[in-house]
Backbone bond lengths (Angstrom), bond angles and torsions (degrees), N, CA, C in turn:
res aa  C-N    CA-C-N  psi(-1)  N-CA   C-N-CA  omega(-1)  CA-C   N-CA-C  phi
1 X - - - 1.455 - - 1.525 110.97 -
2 X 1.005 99.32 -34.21 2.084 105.51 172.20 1.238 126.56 -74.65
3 X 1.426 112.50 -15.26 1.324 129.42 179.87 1.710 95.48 -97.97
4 X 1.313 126.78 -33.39 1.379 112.84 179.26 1.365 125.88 -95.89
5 X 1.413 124.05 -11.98 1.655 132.06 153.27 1.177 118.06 -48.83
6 X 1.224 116.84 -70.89 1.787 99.92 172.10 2.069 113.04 -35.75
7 X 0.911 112.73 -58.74 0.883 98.46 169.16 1.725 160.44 -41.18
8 X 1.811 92.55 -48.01 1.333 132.10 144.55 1.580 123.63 -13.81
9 X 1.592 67.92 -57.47 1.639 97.22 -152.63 1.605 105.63 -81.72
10 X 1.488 126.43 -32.30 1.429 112.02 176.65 1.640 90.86 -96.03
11 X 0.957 151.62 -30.98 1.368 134.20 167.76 1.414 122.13 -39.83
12 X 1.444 112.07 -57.73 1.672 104.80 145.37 1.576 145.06 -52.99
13 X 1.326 118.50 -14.32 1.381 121.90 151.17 1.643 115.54 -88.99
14 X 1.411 128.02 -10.17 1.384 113.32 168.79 1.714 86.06 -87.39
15 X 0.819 139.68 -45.15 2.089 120.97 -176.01 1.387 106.64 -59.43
16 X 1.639 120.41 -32.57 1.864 103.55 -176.75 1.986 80.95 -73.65
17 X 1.143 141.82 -44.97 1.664 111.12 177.38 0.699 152.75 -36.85
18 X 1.476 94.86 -48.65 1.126 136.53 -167.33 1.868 106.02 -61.25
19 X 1.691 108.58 -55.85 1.130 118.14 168.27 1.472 113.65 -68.02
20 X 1.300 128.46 -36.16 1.580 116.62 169.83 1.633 106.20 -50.09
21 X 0.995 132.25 -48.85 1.570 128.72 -148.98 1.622 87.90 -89.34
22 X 1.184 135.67 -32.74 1.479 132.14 175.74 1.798 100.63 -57.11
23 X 1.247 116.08 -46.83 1.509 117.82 -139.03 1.817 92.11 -89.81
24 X 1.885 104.69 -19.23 1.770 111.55 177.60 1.292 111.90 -88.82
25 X 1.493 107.11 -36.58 1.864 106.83 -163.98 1.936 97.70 -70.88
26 X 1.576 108.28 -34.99 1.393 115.20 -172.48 1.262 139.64 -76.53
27 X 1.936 102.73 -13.99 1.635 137.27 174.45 1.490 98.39 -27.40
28 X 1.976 90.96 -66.17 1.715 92.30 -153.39 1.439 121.48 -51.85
29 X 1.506 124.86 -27.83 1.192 128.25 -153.99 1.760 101.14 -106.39
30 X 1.138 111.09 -15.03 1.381 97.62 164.94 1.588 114.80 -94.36
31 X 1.037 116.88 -19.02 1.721 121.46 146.61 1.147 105.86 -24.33
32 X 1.214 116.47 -112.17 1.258 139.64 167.71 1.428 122.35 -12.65
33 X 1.265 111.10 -39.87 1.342 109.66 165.20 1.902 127.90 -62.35
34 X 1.656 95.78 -40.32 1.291 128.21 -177.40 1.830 104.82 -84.43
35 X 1.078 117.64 -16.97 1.808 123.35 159.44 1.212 106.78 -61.73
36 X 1.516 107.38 -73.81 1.471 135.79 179.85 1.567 106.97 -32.23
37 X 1.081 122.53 -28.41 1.657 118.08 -165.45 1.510 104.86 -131.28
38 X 1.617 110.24 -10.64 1.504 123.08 150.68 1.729 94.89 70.63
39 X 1.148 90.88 72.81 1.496 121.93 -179.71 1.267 121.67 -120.57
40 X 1.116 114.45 164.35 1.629 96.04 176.12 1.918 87.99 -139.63
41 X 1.456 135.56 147.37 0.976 127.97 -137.64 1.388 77.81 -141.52
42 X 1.191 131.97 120.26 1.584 146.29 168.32 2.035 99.50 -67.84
43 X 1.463 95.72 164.58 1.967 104.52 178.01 1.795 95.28 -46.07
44 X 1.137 98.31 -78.76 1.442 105.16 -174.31 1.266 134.96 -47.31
45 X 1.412 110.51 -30.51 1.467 105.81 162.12 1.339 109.18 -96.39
46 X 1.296 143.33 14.99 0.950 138.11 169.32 2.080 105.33 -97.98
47 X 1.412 118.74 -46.48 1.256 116.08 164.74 2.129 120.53 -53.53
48 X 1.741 87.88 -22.78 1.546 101.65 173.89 1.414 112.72 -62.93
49 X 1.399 116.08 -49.47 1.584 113.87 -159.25 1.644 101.66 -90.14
50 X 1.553 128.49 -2.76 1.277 118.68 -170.74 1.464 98.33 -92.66
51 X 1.543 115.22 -11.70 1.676 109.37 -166.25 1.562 103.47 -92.63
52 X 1.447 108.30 -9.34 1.630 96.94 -159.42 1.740 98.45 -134.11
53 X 1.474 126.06 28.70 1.305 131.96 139.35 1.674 119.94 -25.34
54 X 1.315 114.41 123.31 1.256 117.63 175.06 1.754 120.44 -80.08
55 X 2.036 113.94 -16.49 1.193 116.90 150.89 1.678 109.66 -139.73
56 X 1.174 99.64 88.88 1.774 106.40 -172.78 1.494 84.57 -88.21
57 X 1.798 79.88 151.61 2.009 101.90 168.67 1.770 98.16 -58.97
58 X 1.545 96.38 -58.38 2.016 61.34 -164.65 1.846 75.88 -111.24
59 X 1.174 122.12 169.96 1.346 139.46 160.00 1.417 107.56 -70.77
60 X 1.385 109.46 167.84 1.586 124.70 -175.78 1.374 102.44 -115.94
61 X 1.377 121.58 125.08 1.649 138.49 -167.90 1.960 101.94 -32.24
62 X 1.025 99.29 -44.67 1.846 107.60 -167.72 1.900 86.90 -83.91
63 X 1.074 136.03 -14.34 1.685 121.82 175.96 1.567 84.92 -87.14
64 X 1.071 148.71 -90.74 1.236 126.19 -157.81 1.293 133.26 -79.37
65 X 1.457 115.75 20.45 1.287 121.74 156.22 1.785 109.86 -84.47
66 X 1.307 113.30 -35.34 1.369 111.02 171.80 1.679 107.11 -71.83
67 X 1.525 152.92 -14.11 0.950 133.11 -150.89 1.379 86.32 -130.49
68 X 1.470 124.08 9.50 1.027 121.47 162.37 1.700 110.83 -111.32
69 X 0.983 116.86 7.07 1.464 111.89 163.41 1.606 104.76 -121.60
70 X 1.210 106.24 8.47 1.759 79.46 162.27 1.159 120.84 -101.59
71 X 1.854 115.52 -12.90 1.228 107.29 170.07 2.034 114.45 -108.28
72 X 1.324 98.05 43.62 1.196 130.94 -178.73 1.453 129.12 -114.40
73 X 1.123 85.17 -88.76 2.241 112.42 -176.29 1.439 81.89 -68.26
74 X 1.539 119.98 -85.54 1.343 142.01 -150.60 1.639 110.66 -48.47
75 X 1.475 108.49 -27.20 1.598 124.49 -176.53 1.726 96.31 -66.82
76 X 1.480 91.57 -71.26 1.458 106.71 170.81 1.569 130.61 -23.65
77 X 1.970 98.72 -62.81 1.537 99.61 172.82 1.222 103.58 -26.86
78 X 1.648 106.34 -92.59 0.963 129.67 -164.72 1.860 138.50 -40.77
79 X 1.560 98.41 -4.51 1.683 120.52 161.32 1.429 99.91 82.31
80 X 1.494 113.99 34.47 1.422 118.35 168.70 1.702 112.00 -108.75
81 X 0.907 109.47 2.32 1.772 123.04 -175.28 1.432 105.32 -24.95
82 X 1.490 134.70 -37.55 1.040 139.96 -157.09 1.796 108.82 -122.23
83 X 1.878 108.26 30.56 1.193 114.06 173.37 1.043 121.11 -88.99
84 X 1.075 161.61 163.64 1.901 173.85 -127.54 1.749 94.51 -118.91
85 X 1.389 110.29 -25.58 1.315 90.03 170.38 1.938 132.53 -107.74
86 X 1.784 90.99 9.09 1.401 124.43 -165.09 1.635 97.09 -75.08
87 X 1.395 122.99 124.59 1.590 110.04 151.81 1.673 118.10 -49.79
88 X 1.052 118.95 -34.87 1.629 121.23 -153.79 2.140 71.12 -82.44
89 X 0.811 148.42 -62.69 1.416 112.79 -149.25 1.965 95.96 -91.33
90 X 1.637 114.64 3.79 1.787 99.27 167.28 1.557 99.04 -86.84
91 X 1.177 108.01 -33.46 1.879 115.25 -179.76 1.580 113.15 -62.40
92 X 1.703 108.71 -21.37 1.781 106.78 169.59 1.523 124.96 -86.48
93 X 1.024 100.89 -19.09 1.660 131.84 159.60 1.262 107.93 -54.39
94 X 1.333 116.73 -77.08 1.386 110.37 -170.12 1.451 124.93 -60.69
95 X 1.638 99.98 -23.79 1.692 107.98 -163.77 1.470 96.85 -91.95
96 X 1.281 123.93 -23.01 1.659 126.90 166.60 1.628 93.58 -52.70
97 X 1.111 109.78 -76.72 1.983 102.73 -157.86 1.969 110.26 -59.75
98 X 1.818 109.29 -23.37 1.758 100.93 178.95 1.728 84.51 -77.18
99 X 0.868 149.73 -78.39 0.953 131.65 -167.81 1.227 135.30 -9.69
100 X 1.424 109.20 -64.35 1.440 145.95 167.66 1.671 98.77 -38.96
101 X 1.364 107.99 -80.16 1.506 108.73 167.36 1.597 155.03 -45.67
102 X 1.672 84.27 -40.59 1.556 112.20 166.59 1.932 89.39 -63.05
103 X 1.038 128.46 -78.84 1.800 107.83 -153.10 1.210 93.92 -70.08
104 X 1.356 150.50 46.57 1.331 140.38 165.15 1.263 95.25 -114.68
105 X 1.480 107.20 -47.18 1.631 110.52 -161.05 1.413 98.72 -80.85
106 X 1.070 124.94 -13.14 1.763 125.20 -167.60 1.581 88.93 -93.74
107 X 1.372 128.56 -64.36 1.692 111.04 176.00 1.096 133.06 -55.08
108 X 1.972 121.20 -24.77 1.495 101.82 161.59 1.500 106.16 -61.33
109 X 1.629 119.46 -47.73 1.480 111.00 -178.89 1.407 130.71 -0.95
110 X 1.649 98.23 -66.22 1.710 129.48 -128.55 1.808 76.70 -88.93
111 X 1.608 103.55 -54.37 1.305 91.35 -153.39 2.148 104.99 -93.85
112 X 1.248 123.53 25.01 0.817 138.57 158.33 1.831 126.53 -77.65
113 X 1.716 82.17 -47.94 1.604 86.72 155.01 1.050 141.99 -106.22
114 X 1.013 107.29 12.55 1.412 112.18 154.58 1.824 115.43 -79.11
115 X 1.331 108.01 -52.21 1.177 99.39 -178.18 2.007 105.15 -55.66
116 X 1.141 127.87 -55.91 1.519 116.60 172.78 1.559 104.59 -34.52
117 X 1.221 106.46 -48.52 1.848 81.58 -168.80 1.385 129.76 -74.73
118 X 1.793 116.72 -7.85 1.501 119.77 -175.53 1.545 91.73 -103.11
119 X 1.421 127.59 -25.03 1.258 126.91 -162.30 1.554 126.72 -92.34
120 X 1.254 145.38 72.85 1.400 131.14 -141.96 1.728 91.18 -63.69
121 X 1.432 133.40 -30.08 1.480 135.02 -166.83 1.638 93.42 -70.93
122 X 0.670 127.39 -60.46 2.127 144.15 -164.98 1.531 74.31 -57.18
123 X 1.244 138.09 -63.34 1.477 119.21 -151.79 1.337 108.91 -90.16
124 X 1.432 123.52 -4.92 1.712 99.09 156.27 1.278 108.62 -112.62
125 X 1.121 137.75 16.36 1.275 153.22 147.26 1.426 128.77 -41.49
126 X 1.574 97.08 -77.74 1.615 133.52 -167.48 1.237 99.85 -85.96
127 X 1.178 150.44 -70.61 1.469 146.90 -157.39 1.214 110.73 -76.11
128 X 1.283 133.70 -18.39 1.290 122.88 167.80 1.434 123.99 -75.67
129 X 1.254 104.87 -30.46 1.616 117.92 171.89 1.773 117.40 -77.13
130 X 1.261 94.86 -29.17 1.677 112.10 169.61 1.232 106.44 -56.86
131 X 1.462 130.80 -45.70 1.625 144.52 -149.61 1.434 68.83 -92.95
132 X 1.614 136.85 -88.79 0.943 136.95 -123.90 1.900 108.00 -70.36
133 X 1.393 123.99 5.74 1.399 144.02 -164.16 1.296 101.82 -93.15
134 X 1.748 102.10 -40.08 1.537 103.34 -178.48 1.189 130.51 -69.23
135 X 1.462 100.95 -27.17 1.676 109.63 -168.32 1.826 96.11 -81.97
136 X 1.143 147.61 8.19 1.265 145.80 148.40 1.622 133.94 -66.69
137 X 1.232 114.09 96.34 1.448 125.85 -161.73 1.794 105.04 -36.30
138 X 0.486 142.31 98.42 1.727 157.03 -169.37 2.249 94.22 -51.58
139 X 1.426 128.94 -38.99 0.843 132.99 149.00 1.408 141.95 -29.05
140 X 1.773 99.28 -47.36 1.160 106.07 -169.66 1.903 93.33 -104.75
141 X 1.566 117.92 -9.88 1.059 107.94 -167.80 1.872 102.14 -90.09
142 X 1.100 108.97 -11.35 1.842 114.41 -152.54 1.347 73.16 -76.93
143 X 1.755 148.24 -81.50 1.294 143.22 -151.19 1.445 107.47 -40.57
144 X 1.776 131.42 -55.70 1.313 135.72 146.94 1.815 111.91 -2.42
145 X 1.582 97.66 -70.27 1.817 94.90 -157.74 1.287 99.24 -85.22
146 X 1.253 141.08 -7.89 1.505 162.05 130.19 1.599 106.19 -9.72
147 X 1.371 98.02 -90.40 1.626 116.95 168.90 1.515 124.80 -25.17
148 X 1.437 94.17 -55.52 1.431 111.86 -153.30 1.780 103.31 -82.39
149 X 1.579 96.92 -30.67 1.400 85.38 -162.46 1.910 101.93 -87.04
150 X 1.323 90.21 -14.78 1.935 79.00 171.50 1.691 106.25 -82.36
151 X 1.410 107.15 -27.05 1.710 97.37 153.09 1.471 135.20 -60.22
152 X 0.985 118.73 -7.01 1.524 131.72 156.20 1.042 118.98 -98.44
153 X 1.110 143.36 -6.16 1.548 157.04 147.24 1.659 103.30 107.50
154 X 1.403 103.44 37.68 1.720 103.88 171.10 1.539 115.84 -76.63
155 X 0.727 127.53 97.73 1.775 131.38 -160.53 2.169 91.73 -79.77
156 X 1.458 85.79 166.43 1.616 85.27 176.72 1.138 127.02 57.91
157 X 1.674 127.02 148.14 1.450 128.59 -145.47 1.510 105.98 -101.08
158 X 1.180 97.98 -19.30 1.780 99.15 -176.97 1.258 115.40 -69.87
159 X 1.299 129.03 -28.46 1.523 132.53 171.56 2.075 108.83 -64.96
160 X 0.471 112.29 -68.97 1.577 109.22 166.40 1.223 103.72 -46.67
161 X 1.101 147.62 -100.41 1.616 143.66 -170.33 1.617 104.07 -30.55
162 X 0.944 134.18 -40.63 1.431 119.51 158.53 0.863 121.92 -82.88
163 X 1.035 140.11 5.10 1.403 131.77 175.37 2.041 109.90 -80.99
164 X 1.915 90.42 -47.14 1.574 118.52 175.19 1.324 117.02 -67.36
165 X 1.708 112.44 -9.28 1.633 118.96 -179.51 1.937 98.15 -98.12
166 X 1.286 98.11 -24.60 2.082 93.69 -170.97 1.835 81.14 -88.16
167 X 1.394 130.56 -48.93 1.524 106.88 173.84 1.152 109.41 9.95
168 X 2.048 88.32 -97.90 1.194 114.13 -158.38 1.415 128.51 -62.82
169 X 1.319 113.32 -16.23 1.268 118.78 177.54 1.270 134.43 -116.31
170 X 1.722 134.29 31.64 0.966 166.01 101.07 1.552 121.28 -12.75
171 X 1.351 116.79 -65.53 0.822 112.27 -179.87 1.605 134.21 -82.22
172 X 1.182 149.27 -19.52 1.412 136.60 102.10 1.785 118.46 16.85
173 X 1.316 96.68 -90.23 1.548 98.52 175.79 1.555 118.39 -65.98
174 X 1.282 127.70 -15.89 1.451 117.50 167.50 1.595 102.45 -56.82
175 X 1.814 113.37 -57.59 1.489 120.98 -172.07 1.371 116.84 -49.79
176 X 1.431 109.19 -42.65 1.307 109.90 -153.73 1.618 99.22 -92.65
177 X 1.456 146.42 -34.12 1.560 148.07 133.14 1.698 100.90 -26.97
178 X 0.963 147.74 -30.53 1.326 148.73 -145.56 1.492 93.70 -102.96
179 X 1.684 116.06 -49.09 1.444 117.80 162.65 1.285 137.09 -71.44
180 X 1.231 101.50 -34.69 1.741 112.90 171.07 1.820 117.49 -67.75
181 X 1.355 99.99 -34.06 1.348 98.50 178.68 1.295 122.19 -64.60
182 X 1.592 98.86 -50.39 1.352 111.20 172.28 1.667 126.06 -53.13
183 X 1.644 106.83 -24.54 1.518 104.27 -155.63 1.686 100.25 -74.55
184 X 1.338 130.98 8.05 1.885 102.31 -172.11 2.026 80.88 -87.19
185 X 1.115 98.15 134.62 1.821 122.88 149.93 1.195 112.35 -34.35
186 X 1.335 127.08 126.99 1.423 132.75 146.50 1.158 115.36 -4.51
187 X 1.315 125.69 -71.89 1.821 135.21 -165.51 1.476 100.70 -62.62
188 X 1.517 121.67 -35.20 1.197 109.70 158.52 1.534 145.39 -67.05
189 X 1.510 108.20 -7.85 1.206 124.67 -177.24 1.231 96.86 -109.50
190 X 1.396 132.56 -22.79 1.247 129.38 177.79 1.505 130.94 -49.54
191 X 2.039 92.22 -43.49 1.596 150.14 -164.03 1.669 89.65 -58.92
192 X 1.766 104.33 -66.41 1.254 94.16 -155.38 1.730 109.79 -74.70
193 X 1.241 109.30 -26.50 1.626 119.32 -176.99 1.644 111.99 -51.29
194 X 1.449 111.49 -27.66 1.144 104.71 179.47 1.175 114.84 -101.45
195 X 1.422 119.49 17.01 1.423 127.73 -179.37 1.629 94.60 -109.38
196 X 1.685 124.21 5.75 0.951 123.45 178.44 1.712 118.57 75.83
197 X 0.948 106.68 1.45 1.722 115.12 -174.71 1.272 116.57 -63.10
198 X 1.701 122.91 123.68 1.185 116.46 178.59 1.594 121.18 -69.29
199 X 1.341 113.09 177.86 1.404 119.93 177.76 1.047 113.09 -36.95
200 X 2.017 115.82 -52.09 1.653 120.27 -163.69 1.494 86.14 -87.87
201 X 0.853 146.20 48.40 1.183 111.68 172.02 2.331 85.22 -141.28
202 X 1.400 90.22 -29.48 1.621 86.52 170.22 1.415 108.45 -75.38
203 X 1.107 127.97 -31.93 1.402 140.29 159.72 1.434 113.35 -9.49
204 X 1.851 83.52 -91.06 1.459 107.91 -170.40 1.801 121.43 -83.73
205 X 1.288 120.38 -7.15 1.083 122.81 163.29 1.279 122.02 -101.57
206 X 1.605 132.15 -5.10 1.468 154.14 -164.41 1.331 112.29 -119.57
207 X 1.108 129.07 -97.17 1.451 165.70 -138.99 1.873 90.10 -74.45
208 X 1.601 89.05 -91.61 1.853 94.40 -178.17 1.436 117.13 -54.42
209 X 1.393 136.79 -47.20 1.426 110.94 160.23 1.846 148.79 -36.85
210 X 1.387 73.95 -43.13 1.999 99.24 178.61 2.040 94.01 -79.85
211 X 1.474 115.58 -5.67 1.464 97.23 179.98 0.881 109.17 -122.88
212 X 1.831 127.03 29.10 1.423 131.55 171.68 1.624 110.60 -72.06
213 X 1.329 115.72 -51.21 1.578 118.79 170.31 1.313 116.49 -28.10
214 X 1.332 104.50 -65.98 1.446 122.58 175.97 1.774 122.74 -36.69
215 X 1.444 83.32 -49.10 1.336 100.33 -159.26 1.929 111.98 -94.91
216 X 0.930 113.56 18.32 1.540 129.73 160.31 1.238 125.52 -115.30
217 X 1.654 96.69 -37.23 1.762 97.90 139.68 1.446 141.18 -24.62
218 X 1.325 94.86 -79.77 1.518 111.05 153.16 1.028 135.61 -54.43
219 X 1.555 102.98 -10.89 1.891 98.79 -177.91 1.898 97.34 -94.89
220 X 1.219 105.00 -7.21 1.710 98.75 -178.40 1.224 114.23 -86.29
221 X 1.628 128.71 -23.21 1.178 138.00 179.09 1.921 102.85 -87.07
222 X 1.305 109.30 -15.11 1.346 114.71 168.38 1.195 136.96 -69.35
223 X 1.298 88.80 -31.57 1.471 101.22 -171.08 1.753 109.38 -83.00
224 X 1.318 98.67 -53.87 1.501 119.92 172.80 1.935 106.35 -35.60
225 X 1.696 91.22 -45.58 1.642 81.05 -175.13 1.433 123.70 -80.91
226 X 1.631 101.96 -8.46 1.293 109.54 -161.26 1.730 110.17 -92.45
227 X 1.405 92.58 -14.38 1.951 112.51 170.68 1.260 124.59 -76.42
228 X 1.671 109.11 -40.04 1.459 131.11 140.93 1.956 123.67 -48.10
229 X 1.202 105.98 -67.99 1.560 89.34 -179.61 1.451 107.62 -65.26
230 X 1.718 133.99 -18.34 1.557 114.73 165.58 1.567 125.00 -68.93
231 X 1.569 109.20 -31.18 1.299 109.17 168.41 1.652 123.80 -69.59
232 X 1.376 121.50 -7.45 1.531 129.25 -146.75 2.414 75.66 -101.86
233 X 1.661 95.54 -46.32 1.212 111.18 -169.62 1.560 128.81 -46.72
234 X 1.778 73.50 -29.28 1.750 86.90 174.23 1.427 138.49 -106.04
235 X 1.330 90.08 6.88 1.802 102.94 152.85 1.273 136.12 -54.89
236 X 2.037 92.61 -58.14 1.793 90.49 -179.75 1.557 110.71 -83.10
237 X 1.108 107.99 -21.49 1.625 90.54 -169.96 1.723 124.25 -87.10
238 X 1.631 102.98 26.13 1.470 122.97 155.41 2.022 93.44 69.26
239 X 1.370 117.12 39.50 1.597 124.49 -173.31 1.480 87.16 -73.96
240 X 1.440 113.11 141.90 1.761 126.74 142.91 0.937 133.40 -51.65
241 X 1.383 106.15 -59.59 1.409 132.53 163.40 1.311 129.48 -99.55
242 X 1.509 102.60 162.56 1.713 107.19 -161.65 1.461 104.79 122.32
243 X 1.491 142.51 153.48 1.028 140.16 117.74 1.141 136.03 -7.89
244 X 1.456 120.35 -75.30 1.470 128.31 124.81 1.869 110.05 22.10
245 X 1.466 97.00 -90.51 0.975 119.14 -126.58 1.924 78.37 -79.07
246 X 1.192 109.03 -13.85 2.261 101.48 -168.14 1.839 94.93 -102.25
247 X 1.458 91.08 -5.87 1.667 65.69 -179.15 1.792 102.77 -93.33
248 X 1.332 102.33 -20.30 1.536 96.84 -176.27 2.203 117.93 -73.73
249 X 1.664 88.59 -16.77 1.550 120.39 166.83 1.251 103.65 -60.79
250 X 1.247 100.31 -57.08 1.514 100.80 -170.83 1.420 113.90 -55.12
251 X 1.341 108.92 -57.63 1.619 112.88 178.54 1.698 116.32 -44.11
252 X 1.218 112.13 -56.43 1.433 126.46 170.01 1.034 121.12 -26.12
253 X 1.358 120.89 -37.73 1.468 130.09 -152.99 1.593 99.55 -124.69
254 X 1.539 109.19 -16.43 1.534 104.25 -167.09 1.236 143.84 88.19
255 X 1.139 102.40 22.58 1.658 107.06 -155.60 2.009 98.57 -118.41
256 X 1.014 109.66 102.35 1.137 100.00 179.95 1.415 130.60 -79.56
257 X 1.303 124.81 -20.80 1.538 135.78 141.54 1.238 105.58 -29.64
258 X 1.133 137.61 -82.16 1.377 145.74 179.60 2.024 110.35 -15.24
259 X 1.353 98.45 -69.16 1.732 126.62 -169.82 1.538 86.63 -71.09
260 X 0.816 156.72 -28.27 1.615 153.39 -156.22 1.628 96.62 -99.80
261 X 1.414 116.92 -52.61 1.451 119.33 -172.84 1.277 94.96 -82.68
262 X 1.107 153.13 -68.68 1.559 130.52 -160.80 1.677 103.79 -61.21
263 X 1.268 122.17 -15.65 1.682 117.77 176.66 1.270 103.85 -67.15
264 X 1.529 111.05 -47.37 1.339 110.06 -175.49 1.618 110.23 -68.26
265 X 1.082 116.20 -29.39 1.539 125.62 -170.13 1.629 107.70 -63.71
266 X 1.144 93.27 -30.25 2.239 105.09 -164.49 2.148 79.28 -89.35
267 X 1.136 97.64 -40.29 1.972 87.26 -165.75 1.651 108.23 -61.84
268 X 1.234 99.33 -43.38 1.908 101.44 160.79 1.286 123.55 -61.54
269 X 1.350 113.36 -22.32 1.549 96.66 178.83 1.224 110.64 -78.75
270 X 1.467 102.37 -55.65 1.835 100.54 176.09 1.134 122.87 -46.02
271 X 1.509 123.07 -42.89 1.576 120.63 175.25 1.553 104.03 -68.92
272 X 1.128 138.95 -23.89 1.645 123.01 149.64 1.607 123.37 -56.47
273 X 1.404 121.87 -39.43 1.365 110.09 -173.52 1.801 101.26 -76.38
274 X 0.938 113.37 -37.53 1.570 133.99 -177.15 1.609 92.50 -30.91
275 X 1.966 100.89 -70.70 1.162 108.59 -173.57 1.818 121.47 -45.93
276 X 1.502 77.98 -53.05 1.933 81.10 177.76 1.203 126.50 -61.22
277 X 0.979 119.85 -24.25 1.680 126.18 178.94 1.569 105.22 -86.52
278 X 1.368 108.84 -13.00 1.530 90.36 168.27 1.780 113.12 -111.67
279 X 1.142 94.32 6.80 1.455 98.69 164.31 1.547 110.65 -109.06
280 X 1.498 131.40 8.15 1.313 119.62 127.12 1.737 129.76 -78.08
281 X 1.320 111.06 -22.68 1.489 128.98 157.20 1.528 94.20 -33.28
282 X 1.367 131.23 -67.31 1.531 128.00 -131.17 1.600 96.72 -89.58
283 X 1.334 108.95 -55.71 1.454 115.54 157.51 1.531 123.07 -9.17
284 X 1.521 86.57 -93.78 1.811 115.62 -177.71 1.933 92.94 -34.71
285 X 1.893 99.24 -80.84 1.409 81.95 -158.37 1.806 120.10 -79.77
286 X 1.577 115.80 25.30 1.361 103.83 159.90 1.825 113.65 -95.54
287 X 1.130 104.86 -15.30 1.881 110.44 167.22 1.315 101.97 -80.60
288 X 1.674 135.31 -5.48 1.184 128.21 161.80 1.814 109.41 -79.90
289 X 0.915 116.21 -31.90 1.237 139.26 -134.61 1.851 138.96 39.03
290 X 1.572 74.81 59.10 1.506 100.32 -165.24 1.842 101.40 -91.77
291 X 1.416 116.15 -1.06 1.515 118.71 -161.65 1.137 110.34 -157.37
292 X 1.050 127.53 144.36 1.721 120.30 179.53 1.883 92.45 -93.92
């Protein structure tokens, strides 16, 4: 419970915002509505009509919590969970291709930094071009790996969207392997050399243990990006499905309920993988005995 109040607690000040900016962006149009019919609209019925707009600028926290469980919970009741109009089967979509991407982008990672750390050439090589990957708008680059990969004759949308989900999430875990490897001390590397220990064996008893911390670290900021470059993925390449693919629906059509609930839908997922990956964190490093 102490670990989840802090939390609680600014989640409930982004909803009192959340509802301020609903109850300001929405003023004007219930004005206007209430001119129009030559009304005069008291506090309360005036905070009334901004929450319950059928296309408000921004929605009110309780409008897209309901329009996110009906094509949710309510899908579900009813044993459709896995309908075309269900989040849980656009939300399996999306988490199929970060997936897909996330262990792509996490193995160039792993073995990127590693090569920087045995390689003095790999490390002025590789990391500068790594840094220099980031500063490329991921927007303007997804149409690029789009292009290219049906120019290589990669058929189907899921290969590009993963490709644009390990992008982004590569680099994180290159940095953060790049620190962990590095962090045992001299005297510790000193330790094992005179115990005669080879490379793999300073490696795997040295190096990769002392860079597990590190390296779950990095896998939380990985993941996050890697859910992001699949959703970013599924804009240009005109997908149905996906998250992705209902919020750009949504826009199309206008419906701002729509774009609000799949935002919220992609923010739950990540704060689920988040969770899970740090509840393999606790695992891993208490069988290390790196954690109580």
């Amino acid at each position: 419970m102490k670990r989840a109040l802090p939390v609680l607690t600014v989640l409930a000040v982004i909803v009192g915002i959340w509802y301020l900016g609903a109850w300001r962006m929405n003023m004007p149009w219930a004005l206007q509505q209430a001119e129009r019919a030559e009304q005069t609209l008291s506090t309360g019925e005036l905070f009334k009509a901004t929450m319950n707009q059928t296309r408000p600028r921004v929605p009110a926290p309780h409008q897209v919590a309901a329009e996110l469980w009906s094509v949710t919970g309510e899908m579900a009741i009813k044993g459709r969970a896995m309908s075309k109009r269900s989040f849980i089967y656009h939300g399996w979509v999306t988490l199929r291709t970060t997936l897909t991407g996330f262990a792509l982008g996490v193995t160039l990672g792993i073995l990127g930094a590693v090569a920087i750390t045995y390689s003095r050439v790999s490390e002025m090589s590789l990391m500068p071009w790594a840094i220099v990957s980031q500063t490329i708008p991921i927007v303007a680059l997804a149409p690029m790996i789009i292009v290219l990969s049906n120019a290589v004759g990669i058929e189907g949308r899921g290969v590009p969207k993963a490709i644009i989900s390990a992008y982004l999430c590569y680099f994180p875990v290159l940095v953060g392997m790049v620190k962990g490897l590095n962090a045992p001390g001299p005297q510790q590397l000193d330790l094992l050399k005179t115990y005669n220990a080879s490379a793999a064996q300073s490696f795997f008893k040295l190096r990769l243990p002392a860079s597990m911390p590190y390296l779950f670290t990095s896998l939380k900021v990985a993941i996050a990006a890697a859910l992001v470059g699949t959703i970013v993925g599924e804009l240009p390449t005109g997908a149905i499905n996906g998250l992705g693919a209902r919020i750009l629906i949504g826009d199309q059509f206008g419906t701002p309920l729509a774009i609000w609930a799949a935002l919220i839908a992609a923010t739950c997922l990540a704060g689920v993988l988040v969770v899970v990956i740090g509840g393999l964190q606790t695992v891993v490093l208490r069988a290390m005995g790196m954690a109580r």
